[in-house]
DOBALUM-855554 format. One record per residue: z, x, y of N, C-alpha, C, O in turn. Coordinates in steps of 0.1 Angstrom, whole numbers, plus 5000, padded with zeros to 4 digits. Each point is the difference from the previous one (the first is absolute). Layout:
<recs>
ZXYZXYZXYZXY/...
</recs>
This chain:
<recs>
272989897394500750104991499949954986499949884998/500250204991499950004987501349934997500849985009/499349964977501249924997501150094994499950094991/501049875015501650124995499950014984499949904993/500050235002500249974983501649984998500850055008/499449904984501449964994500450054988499349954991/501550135006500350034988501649954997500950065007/499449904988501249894991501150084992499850014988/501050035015501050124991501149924993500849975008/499449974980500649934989499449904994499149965007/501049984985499249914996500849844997499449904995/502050135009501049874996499749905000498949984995/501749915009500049855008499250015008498849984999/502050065015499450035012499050095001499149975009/500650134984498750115003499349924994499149985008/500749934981498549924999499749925005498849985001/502349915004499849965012499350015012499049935004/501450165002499050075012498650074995499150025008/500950014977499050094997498949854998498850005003/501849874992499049964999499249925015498849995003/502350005003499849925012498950115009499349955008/500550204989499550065009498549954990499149955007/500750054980499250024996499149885000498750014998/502049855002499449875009499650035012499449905004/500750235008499249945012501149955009499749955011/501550054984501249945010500350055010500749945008/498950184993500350085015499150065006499450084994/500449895019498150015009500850175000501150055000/497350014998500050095006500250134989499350104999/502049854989499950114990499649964986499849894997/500150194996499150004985501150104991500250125003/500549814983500750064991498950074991499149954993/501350225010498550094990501450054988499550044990/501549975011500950094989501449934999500349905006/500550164985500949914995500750114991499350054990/502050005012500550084990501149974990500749935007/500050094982500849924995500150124994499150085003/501949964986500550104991499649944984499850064989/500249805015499849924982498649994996499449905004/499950204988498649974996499849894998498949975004/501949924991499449864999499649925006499549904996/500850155017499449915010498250015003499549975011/500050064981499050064998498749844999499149985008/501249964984499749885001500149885006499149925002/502450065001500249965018499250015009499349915003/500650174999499650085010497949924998499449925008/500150144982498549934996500349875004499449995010/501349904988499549864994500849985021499149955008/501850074997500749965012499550065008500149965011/499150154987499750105019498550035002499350035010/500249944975498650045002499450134996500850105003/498149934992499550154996500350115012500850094998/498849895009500450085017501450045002500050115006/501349844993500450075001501250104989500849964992/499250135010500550124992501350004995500949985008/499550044979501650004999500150144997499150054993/501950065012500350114996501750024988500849925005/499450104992501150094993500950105006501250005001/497850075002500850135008499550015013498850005004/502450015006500850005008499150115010500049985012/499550114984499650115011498749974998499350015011/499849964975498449915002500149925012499750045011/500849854985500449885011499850075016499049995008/502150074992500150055016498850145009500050035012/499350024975499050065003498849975002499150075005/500749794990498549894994499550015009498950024996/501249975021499450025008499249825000498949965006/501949964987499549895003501049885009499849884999/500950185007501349875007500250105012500150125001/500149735011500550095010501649975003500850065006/499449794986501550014999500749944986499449984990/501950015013500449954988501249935002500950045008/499149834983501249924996500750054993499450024989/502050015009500850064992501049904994501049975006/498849994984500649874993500950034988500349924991/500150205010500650094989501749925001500249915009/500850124984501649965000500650095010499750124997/501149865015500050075008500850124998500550065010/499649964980501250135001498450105006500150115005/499149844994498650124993499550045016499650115003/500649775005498949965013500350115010499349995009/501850114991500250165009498850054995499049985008/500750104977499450084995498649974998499150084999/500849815000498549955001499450025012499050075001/501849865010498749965010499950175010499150055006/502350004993499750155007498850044990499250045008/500449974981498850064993498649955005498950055001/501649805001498749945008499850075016498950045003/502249975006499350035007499650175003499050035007/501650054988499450134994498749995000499450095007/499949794986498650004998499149935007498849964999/502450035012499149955013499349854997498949975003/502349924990499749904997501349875009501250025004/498149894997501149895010500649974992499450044990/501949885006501049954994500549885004500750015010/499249884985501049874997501149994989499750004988/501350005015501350024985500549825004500249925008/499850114980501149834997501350055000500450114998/500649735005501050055001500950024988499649954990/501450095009500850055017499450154996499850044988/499950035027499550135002500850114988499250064992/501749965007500150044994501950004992500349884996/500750205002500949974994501150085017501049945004/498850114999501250055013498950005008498850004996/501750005021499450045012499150155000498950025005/502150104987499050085002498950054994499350095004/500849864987498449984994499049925005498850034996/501549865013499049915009499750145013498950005005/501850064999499650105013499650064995499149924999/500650194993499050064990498949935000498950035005/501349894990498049974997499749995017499150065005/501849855004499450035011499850095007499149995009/501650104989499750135006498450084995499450085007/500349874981499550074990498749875008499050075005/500949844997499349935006499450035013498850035001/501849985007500350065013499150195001499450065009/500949964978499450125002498349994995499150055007/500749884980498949915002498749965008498850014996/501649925015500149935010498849854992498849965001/502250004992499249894987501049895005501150035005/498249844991501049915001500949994990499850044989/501549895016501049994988500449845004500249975011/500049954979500549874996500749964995500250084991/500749835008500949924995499549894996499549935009/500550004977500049914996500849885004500449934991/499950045021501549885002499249895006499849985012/499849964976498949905000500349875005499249925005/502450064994500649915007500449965019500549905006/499150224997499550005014498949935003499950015012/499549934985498649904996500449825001499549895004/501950154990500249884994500449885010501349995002/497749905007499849935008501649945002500049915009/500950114987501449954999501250095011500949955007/498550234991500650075004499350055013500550065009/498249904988499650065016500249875010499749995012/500749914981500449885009501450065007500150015012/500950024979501550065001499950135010500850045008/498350014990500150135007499849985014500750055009/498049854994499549985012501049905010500150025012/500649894980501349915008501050135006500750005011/499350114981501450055001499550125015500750025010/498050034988499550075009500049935013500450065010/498949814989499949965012501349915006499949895005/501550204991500749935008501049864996500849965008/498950004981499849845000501550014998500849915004/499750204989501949974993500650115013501150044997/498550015016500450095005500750124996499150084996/501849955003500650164994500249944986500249884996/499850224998500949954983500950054996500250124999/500749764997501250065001500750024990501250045000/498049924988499749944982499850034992501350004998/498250064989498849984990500849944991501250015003/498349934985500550034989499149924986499849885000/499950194992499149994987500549994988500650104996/499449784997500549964990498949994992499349905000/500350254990499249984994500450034985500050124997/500549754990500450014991499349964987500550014989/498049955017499449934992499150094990498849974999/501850164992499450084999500249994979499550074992/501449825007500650044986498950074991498849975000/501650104993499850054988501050014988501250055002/498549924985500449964992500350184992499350095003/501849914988499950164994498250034994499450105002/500349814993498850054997499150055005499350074993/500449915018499650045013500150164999499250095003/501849924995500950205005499250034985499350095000/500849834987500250074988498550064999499750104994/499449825014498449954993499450195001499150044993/501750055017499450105001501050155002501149985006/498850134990501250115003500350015012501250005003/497850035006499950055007500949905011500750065008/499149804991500649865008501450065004500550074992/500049915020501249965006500750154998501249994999/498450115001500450144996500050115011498949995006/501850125000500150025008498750134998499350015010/500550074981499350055003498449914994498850045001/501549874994498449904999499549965016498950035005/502149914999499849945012500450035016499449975011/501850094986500450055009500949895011500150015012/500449874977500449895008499949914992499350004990/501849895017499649854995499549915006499050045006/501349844995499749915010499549975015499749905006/500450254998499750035018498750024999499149945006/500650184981498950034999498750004992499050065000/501849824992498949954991500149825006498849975000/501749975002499749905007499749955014499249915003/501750205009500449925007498950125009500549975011/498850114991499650085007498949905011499450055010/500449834986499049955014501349965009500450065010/500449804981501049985012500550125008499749975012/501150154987500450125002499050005012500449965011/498450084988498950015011499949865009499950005012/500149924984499749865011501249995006499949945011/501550094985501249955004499850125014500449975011/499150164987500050065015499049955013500149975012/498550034976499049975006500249895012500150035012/499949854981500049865008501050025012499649975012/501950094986500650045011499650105009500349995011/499050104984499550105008501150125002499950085009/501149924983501250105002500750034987500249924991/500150245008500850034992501549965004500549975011/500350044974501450045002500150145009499150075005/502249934995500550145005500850074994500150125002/500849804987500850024989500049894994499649895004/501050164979499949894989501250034988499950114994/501149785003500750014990499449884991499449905001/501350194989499049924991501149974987501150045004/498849934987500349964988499249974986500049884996/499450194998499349994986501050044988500950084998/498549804996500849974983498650054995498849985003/501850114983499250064996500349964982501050044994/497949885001500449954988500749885000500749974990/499249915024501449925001499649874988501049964993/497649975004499449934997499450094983500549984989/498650115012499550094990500950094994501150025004/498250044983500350134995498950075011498849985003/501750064999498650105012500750125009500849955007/499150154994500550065010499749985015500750075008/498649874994499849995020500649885002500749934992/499150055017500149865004499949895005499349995011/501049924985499849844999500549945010499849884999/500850145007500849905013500450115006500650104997/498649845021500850125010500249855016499349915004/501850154998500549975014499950075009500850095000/498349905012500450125016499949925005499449894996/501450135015500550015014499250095012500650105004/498449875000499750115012500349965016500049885005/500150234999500049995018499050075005499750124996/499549825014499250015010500450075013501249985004/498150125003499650065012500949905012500850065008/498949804991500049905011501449964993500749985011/500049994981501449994997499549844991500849915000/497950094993499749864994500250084985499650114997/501249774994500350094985499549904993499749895005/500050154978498949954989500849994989501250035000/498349944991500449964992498850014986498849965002/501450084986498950024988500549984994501250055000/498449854990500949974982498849984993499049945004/501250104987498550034990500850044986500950094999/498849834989500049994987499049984990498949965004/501450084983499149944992501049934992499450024990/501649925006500850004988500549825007500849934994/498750025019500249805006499249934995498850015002/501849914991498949905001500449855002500849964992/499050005012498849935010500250115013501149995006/497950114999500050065012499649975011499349915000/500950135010499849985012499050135006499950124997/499349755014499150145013500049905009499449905002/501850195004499949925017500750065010501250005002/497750055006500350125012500549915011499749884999/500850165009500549925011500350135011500750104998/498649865014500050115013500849925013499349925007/501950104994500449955013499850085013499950124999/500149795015499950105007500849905013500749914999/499050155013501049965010499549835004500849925005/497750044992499449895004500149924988499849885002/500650174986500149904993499650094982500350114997/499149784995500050104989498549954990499449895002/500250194987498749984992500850014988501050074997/498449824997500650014985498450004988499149915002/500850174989498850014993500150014984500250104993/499649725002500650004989498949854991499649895005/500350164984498549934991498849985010499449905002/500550195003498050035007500249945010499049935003/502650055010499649915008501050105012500550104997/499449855012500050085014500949915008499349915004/501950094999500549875004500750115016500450114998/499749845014500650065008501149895010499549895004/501350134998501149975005500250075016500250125002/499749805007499550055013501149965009500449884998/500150195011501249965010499849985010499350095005/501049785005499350015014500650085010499250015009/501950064992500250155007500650094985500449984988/499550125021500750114988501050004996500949985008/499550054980501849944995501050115012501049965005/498450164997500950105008500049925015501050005005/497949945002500349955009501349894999501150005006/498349934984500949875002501650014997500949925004/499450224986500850014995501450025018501249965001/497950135007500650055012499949905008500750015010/498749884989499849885016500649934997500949965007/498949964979500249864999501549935001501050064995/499249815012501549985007500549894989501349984999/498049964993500149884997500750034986500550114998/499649804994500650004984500050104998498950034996/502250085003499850124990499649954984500550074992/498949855004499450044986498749965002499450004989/500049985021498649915001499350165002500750095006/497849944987499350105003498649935002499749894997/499350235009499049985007499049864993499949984988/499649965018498649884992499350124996499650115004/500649824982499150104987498849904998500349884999/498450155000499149924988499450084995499650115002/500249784985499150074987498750005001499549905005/499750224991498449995005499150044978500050114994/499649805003499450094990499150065001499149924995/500450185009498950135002499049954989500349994988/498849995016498449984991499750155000500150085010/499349974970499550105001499249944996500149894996/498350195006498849964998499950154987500650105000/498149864990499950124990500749964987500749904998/499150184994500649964985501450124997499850104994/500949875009501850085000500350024986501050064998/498149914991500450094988498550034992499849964988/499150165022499450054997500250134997500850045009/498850064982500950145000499250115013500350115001/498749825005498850075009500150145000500150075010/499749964976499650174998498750055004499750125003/499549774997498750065005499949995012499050075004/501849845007499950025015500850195002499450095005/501749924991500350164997499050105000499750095007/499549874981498850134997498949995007499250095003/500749805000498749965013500450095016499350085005/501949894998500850055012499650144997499150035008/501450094979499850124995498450015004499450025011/500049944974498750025008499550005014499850125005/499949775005500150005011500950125011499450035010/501650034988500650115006499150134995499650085009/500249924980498750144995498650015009499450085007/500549764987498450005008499649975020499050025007/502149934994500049975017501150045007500050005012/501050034980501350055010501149875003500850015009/499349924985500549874998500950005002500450074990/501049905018501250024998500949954988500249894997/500550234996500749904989500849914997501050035005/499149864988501349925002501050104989501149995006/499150074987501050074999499850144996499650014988/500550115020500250144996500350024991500549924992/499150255005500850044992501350015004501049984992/499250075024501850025004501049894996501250024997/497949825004500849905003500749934985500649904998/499050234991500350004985501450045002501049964993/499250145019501150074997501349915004501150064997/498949825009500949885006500749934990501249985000/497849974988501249914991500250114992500949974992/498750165006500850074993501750065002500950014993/498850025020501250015009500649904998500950044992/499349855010500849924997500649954986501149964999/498150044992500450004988500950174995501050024993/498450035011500850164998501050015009500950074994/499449915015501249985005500749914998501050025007/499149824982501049924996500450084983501049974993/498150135004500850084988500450095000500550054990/499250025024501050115004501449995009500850095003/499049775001501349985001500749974991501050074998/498949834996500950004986500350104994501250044999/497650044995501050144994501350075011501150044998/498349965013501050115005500949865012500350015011/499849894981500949915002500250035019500750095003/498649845007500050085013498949925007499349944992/500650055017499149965013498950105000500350124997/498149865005499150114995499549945015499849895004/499950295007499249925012498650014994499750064990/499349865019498450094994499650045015500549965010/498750134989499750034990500650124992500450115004/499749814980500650124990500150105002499450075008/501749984980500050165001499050004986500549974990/498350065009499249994987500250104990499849954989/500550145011500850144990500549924999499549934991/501650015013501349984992499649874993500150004988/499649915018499149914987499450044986500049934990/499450205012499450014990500650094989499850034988/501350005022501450074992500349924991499650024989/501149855016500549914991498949944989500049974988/499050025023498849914989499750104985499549974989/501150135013499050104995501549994982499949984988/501350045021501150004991500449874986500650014989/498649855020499749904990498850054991500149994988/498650065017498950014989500750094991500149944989/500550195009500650054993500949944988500150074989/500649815013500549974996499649874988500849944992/497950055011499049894999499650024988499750104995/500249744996499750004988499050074992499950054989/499149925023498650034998499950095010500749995010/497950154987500050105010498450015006499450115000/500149795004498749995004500250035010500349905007/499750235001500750045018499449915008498849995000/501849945006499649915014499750135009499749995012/
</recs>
């Protein structure tokens, strides 16, 4: 088979990134022919980084008419990634979106539906599924090793940002810029790994967001949830930008014992019967509990590679052989849910089950952009 054309939609950080990486030969199988951006200036970029071959367009319906890509990376700010990639697949083109999919849940079922009707592949960028650390955590927890879980909880604080940060752009920290703070501009891989590796959603989520608690900003900077599980095992999320010295350290308990996952290391805590057995048999010292030992889990792999190109390799490969994906387009719609349900509880101050009521999300979501300094519609 011929090599997948790739056509690149933004031109940021990350879209040159990938644009250059395709145009090194970094991913078997596809070839970057196009590249579209809105800023004529990338015009020269584009010559000295990608090579004569491939094309930068301007306008938006050239691009998607060129008849030269059979899919596309969409690297755009995500308020944008609903309205783009439904146009891509209209034209009968595959889609990879970076994250987070998009600003609410139902704008992620749209493109998939819109996918779905297609019948094109659709991707997720959640590159940290890759990451030899988490598929270590995922595989302990699958096979058993902590038995039921009875646990989570994610302490991820290490996100500070200074005001200048919010000042450097309008659009920063704004509800209708972004459509969010902190859930969805920082924390959207954790959000996904925190279901993933367990393999389970909440079932409801209260939540707590301070909005402005750290910044002048209108979203927010510090949020607290609380969720419960199907199986009666409850979680825990704290996520800031405004700590510092921060913290990242997940910890999954379960009935055999517990995983703690903190500076690139894997440490597990293993019980020699189950605390629920022992709790019901044992005759001896009421304060004595089960023989615990400490095991530190060797990951093999490099745990702070950003492996975007194992992602687009995966993409490609699903185009050209049918490849199963490591992350869907559906499986975009997970940390959105959860981050959209820790700020729809807070507004409507209340227990949110999921899955959401999404209108009404976007009721509220919709009553902050109005209100919003800046009116760039999310």
């Amino acid at each position: 088979m011929n090599k997948v054309r790739i056509g690149i939609i933004g031109l940021g950080f990350i879209g040159c990134r990938h644009a250059v990486s395709l145009a090194n030969n970094a991913i078997p199988g596809a070839e970057l022919t196009a590249v579209y951006d809105r800023n004529q200036d990338k015009e020269q970029w584009v010559k000295e980084n990608l090579g004569e071959n491939v094309k930068l367009f301007t306008d938006e319906e050239q691009f998607f008419n060129s008849n030269m890509i059979d899919g596309v990376i969409i690297a755009t700010p995500h308020p944008f990634h609903t309205e783009i990639a439904i146009q891509a697949f209209k034209h009968d083109l595959h889609v990879l979106v970076e994250k987070p999919a998009g600003v609410y849940t139902k704008e992620v079922r749209l493109m998939n539906e819109a996918a779905v009707a297609s019948g094109k592949v659709f991707s997720m960028m959640f590159n940290q599924r890759l990451n030899p650390l988490f598929i270590k955590l995922r595989e302990l927890i699958s096979s058993g090793e902590l038995g039921e879980i009875t646990r989570t909880t994610w302490i991820i604080t290490n996100w500070f940002r200074a005001q200048s940060y919010y000042d450097s752009a309008g659009w920063r920290a704004t509800w209708a810029g972004e459509g969010g703070g902190v859930l969805i501009n920082q924390d959207p891989h954790q959000l996904d790994l925190w279901q993933w590796v367990i393999g389970m959603m909440p079932k409801r989520v209260r939540a707590f967001c301070k909005f402005g608690k750290y910044h002048n900003i209108e979203v927010e900077d510090d949020v607290t949830a609380y969720v419960e599980y199907e199986n009666g095992a409850t979680g825990l999320f704290v996520t800031s930008t405004g700590e510092a010295p921060g913290t990242n350290r997940l910890e999954i308990n379960g009935d055999l014992g517990k995983i703690v996952v903190e500076d690139g290391k894997i440490t597990l805590w293993r019980l020699s019967v189950p605390a629920s057995e022992f709790s019901k048999t044992f005759k001896g010292n009421s304060f004595d509990q089960p023989e615990i030992r400490k095991i530190d889990i060797p990951v093999e792999g490099d745990t702070d590679a950003h492996n975007w190109d194992g992602i687009i390799t995966n993409w490609v490969d699903a185009i050209a052989n049918g490849t199963e994906l490591i992350a869907s387009g559906e499986e975009g719609i997970k940390s959105l849910m959860l981050s959209n349900s820790m700020l729809l509880s807070t507004w409507t101050d209340n227990w949110v089950n999921l899955p959401i009521d999404e209108d009404l999300f976007h009721e509220h979501l919709q009553k902050q952009i109005n209100n919003s300094k800046t009116q760039i519609n999310v």
